[in-house]
Each structure stands twice: as structure tokens, then as C-alpha cells.
PDB file of N, CA, C, O and CB in Angstrom:
ATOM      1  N   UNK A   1     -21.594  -9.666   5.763  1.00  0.00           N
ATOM      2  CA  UNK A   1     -20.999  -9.422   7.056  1.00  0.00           C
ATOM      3  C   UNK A   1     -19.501  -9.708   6.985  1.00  0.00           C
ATOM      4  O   UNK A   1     -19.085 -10.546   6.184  1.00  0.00           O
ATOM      5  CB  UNK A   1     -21.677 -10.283   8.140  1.00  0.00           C
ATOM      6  N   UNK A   2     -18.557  -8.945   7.913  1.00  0.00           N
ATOM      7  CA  UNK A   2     -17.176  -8.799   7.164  1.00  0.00           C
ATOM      8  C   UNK A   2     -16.902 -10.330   8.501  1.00  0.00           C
ATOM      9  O   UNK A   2     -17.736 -10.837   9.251  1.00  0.00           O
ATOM     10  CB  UNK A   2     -15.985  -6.692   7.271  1.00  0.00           C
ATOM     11  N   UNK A   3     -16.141 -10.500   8.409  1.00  0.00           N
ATOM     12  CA  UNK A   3     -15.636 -11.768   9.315  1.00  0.00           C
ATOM     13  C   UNK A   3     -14.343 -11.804   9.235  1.00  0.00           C
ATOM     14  O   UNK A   3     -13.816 -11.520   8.159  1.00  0.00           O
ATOM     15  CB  UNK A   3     -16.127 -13.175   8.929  1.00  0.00           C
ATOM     16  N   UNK A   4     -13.316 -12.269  10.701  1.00  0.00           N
ATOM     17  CA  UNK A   4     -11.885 -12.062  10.891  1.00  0.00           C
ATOM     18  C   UNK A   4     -11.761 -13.317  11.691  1.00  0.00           C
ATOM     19  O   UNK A   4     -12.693 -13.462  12.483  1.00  0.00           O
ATOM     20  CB  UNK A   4     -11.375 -10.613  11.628  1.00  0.00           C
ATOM     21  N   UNK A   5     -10.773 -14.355  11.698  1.00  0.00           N
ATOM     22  CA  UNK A   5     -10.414 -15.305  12.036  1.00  0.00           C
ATOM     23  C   UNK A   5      -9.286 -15.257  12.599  1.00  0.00           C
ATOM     24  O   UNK A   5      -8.338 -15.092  11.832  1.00  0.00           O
ATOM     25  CB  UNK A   5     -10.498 -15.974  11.289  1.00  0.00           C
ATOM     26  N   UNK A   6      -8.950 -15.388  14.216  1.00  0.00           N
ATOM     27  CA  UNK A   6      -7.378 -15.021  14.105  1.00  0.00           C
ATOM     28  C   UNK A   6      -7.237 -16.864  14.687  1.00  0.00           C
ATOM     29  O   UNK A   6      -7.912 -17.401  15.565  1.00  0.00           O
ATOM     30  CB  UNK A   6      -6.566 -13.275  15.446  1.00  0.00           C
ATOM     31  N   UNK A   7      -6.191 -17.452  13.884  1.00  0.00           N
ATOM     32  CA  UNK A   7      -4.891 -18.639  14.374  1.00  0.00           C
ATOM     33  C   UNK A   7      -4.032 -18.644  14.805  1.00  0.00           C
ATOM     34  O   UNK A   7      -2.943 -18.389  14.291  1.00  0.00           O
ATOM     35  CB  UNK A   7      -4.321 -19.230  13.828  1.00  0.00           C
ATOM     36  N   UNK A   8      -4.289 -18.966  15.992  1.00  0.00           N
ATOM     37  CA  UNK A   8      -3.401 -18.682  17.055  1.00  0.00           C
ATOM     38  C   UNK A   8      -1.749 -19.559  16.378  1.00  0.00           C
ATOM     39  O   UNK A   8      -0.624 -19.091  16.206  1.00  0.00           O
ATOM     40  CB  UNK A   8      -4.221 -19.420  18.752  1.00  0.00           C
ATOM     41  N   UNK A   9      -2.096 -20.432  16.233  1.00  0.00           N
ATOM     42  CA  UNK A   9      -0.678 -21.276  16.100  1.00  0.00           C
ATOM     43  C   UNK A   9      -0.981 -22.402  14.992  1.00  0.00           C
ATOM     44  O   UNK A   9      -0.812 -23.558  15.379  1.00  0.00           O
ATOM     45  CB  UNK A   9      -0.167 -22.086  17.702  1.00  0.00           C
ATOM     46  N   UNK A  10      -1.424 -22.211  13.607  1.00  0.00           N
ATOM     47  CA  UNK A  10      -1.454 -23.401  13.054  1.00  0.00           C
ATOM     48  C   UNK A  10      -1.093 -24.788  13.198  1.00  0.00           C
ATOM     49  O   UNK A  10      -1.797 -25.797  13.207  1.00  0.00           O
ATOM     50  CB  UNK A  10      -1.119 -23.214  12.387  1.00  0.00           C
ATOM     51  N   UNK A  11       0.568 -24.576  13.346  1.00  0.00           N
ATOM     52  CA  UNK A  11       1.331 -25.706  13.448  1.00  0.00           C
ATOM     53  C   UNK A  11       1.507 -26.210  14.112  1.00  0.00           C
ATOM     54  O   UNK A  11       2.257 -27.144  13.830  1.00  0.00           O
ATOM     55  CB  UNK A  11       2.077 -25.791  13.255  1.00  0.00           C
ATOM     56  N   UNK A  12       1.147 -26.145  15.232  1.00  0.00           N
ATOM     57  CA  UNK A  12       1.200 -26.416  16.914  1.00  0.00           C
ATOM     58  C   UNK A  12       2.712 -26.289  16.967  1.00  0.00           C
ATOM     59  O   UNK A  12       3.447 -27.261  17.144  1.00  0.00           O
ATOM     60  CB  UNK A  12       0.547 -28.118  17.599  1.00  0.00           C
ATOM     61  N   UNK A  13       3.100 -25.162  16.821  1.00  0.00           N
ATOM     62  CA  UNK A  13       4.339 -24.805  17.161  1.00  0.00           C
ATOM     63  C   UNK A  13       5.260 -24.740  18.493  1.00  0.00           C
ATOM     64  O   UNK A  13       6.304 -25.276  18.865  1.00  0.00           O
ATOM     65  CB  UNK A  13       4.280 -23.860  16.779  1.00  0.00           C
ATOM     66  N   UNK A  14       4.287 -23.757  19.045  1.00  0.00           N
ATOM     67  CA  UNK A  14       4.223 -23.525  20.479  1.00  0.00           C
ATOM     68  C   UNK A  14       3.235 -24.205  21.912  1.00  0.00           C
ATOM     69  O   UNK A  14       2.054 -24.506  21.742  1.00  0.00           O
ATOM     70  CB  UNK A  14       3.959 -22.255  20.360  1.00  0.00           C
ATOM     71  N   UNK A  15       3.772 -24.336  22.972  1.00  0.00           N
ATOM     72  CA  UNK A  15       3.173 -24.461  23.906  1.00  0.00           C
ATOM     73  C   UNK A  15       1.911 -23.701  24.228  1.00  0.00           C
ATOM     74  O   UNK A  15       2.275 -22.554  23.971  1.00  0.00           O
ATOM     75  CB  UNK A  15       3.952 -24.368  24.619  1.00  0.00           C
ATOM     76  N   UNK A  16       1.091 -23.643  24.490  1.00  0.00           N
ATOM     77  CA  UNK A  16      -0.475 -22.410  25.017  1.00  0.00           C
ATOM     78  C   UNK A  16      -0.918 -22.615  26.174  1.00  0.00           C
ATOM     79  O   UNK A  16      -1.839 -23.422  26.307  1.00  0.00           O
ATOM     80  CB  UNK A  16      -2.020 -22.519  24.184  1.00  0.00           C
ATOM     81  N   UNK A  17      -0.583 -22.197  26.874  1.00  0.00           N
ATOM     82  CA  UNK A  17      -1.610 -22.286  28.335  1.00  0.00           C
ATOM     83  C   UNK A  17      -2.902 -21.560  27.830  1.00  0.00           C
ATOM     84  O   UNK A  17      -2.986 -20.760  26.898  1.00  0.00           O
ATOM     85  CB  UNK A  17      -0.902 -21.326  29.939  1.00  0.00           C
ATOM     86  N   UNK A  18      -3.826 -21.992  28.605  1.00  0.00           N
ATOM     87  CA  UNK A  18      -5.334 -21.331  28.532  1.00  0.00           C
ATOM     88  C   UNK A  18      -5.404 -19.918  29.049  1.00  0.00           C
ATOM     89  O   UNK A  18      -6.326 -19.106  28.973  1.00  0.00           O
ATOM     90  CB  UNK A  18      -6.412 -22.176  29.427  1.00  0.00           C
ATOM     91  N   UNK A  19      -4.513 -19.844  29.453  1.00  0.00           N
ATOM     92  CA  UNK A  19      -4.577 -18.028  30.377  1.00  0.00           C
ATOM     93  C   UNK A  19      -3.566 -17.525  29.037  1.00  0.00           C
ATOM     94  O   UNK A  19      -4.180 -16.720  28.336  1.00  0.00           O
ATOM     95  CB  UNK A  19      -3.471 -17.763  32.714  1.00  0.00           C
ATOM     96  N   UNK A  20      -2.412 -17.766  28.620  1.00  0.00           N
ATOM     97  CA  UNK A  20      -2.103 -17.100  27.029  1.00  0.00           C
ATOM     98  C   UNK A  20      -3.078 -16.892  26.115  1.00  0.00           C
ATOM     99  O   UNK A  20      -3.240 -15.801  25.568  1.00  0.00           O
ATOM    100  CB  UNK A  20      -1.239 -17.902  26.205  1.00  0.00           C
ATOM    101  N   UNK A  21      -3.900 -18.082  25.853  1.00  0.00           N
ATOM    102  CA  UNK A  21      -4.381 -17.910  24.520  1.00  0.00           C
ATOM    103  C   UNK A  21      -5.714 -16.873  25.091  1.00  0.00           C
ATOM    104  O   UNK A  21      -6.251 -16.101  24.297  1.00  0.00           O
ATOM    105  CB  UNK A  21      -4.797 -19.569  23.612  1.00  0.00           C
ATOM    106  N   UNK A  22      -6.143 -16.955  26.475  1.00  0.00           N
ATOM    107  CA  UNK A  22      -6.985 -16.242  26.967  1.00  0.00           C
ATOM    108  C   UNK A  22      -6.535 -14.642  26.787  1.00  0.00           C
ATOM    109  O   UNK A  22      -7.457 -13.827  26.747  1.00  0.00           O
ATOM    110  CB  UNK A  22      -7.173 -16.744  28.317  1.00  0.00           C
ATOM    111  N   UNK A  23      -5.326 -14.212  26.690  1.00  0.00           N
ATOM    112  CA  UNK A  23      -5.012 -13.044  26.847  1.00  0.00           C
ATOM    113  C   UNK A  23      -4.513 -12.581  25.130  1.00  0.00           C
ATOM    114  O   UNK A  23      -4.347 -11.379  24.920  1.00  0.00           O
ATOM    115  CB  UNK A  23      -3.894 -12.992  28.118  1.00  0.00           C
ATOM    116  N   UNK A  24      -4.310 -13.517  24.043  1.00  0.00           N
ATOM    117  CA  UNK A  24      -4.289 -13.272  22.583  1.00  0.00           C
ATOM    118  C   UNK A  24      -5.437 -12.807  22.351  1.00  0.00           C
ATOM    119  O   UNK A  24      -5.617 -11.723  21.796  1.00  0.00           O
ATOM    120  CB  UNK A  24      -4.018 -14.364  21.709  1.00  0.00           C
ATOM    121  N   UNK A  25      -6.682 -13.849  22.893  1.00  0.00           N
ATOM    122  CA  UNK A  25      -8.083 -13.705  21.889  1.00  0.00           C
ATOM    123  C   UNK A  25      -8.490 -12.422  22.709  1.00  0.00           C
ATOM    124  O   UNK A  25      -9.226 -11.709  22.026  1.00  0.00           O
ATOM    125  CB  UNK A  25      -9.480 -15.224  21.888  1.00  0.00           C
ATOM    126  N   UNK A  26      -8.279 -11.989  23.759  1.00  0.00           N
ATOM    127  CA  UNK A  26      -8.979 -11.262  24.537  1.00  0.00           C
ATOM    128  C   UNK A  26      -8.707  -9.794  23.984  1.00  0.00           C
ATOM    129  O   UNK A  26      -9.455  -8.835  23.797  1.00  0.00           O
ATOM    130  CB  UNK A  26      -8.624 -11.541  25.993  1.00  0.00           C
ATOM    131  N   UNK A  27      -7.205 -10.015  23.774  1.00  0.00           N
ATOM    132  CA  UNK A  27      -6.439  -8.303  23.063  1.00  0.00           C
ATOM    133  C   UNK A  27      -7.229  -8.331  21.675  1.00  0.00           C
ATOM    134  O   UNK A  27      -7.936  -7.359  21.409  1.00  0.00           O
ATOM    135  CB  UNK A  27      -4.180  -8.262  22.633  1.00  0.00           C
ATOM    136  N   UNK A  28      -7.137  -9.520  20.672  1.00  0.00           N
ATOM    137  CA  UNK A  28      -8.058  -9.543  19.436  1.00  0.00           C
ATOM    138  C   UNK A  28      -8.537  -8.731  19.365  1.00  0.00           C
ATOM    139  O   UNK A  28      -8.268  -7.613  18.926  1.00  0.00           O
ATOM    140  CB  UNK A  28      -8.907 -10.302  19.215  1.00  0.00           C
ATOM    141  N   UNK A  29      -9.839  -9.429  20.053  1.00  0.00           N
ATOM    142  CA  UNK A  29     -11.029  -8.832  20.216  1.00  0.00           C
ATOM    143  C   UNK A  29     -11.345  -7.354  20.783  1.00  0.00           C
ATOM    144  O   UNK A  29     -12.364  -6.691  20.590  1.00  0.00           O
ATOM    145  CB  UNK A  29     -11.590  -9.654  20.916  1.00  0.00           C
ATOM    146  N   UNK A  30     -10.171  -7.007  21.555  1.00  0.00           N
ATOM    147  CA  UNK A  30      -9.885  -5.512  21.835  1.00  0.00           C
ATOM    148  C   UNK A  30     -10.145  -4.526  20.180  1.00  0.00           C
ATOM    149  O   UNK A  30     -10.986  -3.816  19.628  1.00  0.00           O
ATOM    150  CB  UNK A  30      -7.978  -5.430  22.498  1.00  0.00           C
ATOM    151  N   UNK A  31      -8.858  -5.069  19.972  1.00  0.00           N
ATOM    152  CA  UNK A  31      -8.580  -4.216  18.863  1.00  0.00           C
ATOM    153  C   UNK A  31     -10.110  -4.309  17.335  1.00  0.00           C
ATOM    154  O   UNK A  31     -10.447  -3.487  16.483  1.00  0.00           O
ATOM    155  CB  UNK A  31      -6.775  -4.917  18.313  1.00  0.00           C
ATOM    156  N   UNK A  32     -10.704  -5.957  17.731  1.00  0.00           N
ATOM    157  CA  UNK A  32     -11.749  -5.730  16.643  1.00  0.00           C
ATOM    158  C   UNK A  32     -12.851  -4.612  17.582  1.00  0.00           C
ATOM    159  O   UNK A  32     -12.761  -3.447  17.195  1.00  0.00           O
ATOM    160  CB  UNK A  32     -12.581  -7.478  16.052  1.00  0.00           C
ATOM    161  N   UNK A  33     -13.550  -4.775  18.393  1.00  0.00           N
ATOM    162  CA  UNK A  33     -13.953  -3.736  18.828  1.00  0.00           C
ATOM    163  C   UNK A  33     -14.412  -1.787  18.589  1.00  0.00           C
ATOM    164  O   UNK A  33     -15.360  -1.035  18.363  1.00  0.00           O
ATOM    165  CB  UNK A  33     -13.296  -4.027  19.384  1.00  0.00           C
ATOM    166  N   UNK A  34     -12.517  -1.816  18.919  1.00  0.00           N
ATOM    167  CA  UNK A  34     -11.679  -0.648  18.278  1.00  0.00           C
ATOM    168  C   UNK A  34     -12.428   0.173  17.087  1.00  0.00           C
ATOM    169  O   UNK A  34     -12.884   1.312  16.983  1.00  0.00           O
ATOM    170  CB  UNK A  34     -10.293  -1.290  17.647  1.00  0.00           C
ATOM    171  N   UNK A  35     -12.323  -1.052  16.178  1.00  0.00           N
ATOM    172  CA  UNK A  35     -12.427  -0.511  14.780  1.00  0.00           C
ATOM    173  C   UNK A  35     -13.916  -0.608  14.819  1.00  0.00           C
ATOM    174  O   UNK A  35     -14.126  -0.485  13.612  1.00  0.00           O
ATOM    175  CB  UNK A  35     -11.614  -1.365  13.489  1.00  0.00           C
ATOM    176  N   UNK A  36     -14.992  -0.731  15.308  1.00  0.00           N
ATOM    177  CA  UNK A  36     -15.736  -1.086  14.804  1.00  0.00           C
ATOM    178  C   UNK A  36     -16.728   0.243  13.910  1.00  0.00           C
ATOM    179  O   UNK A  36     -16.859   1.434  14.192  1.00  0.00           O
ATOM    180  CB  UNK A  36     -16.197  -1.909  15.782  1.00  0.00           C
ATOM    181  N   UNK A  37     -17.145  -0.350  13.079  1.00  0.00           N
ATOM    182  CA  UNK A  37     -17.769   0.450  12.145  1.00  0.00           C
ATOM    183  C   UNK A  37     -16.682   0.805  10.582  1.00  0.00           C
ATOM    184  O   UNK A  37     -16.869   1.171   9.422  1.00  0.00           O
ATOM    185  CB  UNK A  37     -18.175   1.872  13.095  1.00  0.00           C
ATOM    186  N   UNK A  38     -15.663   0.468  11.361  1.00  0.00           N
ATOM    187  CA  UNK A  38     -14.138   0.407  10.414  1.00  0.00           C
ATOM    188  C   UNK A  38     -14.062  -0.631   9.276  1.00  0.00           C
ATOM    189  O   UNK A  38     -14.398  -1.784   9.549  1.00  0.00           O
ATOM    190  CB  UNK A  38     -12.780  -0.035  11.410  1.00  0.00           C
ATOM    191  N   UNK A  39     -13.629  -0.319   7.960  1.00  0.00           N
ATOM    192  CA  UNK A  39     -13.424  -1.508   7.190  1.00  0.00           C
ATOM    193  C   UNK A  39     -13.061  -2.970   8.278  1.00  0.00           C
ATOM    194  O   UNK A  39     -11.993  -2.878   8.882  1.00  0.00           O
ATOM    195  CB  UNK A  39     -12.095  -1.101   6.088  1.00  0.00           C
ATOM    196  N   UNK A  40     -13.452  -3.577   8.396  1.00  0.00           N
ATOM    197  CA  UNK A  40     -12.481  -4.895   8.880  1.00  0.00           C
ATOM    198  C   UNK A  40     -11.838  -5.703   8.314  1.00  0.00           C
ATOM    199  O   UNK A  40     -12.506  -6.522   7.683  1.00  0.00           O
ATOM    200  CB  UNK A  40     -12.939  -5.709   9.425  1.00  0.00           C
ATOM    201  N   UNK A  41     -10.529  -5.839   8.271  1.00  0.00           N
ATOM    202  CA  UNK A  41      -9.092  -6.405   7.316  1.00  0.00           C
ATOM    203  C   UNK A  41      -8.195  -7.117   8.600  1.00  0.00           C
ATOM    204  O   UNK A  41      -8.325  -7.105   9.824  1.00  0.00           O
ATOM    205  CB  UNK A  41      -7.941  -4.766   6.379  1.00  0.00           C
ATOM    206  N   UNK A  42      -7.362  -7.647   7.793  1.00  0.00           N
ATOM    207  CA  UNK A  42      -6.425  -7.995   8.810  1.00  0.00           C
ATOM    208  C   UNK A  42      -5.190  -7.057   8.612  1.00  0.00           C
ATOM    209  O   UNK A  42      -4.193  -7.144   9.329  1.00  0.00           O
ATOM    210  CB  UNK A  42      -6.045  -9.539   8.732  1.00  0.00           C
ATOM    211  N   UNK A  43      -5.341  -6.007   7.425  1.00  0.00           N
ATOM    212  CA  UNK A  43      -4.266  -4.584   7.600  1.00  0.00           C
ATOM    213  C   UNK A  43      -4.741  -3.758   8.742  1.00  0.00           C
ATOM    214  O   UNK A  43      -3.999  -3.434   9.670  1.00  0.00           O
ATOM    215  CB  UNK A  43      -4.263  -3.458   6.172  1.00  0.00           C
ATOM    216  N   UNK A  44      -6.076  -3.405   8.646  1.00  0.00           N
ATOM    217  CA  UNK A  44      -6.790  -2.612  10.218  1.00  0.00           C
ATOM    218  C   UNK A  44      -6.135  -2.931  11.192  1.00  0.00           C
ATOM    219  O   UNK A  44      -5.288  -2.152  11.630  1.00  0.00           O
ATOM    220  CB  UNK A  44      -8.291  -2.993  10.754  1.00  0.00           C
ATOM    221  N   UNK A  45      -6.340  -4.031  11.716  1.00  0.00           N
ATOM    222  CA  UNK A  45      -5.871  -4.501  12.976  1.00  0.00           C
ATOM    223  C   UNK A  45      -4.486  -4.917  13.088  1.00  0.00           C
ATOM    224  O   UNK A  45      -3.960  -4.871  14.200  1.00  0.00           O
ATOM    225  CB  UNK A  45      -6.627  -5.529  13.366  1.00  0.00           C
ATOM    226  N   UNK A  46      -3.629  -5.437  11.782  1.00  0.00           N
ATOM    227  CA  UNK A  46      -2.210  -5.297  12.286  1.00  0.00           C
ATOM    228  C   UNK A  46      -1.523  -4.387  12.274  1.00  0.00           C
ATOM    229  O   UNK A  46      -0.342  -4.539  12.585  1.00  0.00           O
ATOM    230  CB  UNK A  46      -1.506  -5.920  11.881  1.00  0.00           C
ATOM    231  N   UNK A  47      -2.130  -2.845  11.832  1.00  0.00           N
ATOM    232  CA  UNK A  47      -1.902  -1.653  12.788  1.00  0.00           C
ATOM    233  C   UNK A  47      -1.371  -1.626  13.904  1.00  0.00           C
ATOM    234  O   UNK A  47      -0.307  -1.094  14.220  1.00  0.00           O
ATOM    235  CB  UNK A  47      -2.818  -1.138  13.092  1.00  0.00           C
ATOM    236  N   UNK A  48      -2.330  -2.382  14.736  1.00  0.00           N
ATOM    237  CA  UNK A  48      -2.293  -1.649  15.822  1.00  0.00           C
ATOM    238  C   UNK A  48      -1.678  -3.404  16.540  1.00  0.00           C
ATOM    239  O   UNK A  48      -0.920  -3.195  17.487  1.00  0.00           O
ATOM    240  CB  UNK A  48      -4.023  -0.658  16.352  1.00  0.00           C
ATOM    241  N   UNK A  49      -1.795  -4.327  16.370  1.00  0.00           N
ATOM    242  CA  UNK A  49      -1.578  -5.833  16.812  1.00  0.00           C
ATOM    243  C   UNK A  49       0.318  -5.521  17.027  1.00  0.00           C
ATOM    244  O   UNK A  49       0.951  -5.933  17.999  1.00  0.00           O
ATOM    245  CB  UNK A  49      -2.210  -7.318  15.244  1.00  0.00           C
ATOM    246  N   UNK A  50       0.838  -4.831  16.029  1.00  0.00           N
ATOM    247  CA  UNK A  50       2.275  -4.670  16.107  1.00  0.00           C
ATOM    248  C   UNK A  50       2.923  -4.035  17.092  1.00  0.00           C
ATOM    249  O   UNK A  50       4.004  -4.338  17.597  1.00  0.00           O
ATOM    250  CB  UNK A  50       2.677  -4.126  15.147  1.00  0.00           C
ATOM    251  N   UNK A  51       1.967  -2.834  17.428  1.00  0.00           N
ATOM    252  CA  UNK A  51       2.201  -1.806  19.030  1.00  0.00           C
ATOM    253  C   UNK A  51       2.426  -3.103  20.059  1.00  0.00           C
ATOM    254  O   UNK A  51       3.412  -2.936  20.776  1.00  0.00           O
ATOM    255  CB  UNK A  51       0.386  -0.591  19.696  1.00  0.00           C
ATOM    256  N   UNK A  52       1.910  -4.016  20.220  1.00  0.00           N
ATOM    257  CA  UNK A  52       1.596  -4.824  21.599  1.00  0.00           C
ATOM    258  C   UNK A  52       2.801  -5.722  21.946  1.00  0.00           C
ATOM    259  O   UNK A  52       2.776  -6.424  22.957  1.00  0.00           O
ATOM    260  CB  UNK A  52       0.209  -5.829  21.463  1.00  0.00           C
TER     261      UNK A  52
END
């Protein structure tokens, strides 16, 4: 089973409200969706992650 992990902020770089990180994982998961049936990579999806 292919599996994709996205990190939001390793380093705790940035500040996150719960409604941000709500609206990162939410687009994610858009775009894994998208592809589905699609190789799944993290080239697939930063396709399209760069449009946003």
C-alpha cells in the first residue's frame, strides 16, 4: 500500500492555528484524492501543491 505523510512544520517554525493546519491537511488530502488510482509520490502531488 503506497503511503504519503505530509509535515506540516518539523521545526516548529511557525505559529498554526487549528483552522490553518485544518485547511493544509484538508487541501492534502484534496489533491491525494485527485490522484487516486495514480502512482502516489510526493512529485504527483507537488504538481499540483505549487498551483495553491
Amino acid at each position: 500500500m503506497d503511503k504519503l505523510t505530509l509535515i506540516l512544520d518539523p521545526t516548529d517554525e511557525f505559529v498554526w492555528t487549528p483552522d490553518t493546519c485544518h485547511k493544509v491537511y484538508a487541501y492534502f488530502q484534496e489533491l491525494v484524492d485527485h490522484y487516486e488510482g495514480a502512482p502516489l509520490s510526493e512529485h504527483t502531488l507537488r504538481l499540483n501543491w505549487l498551483r495553491y
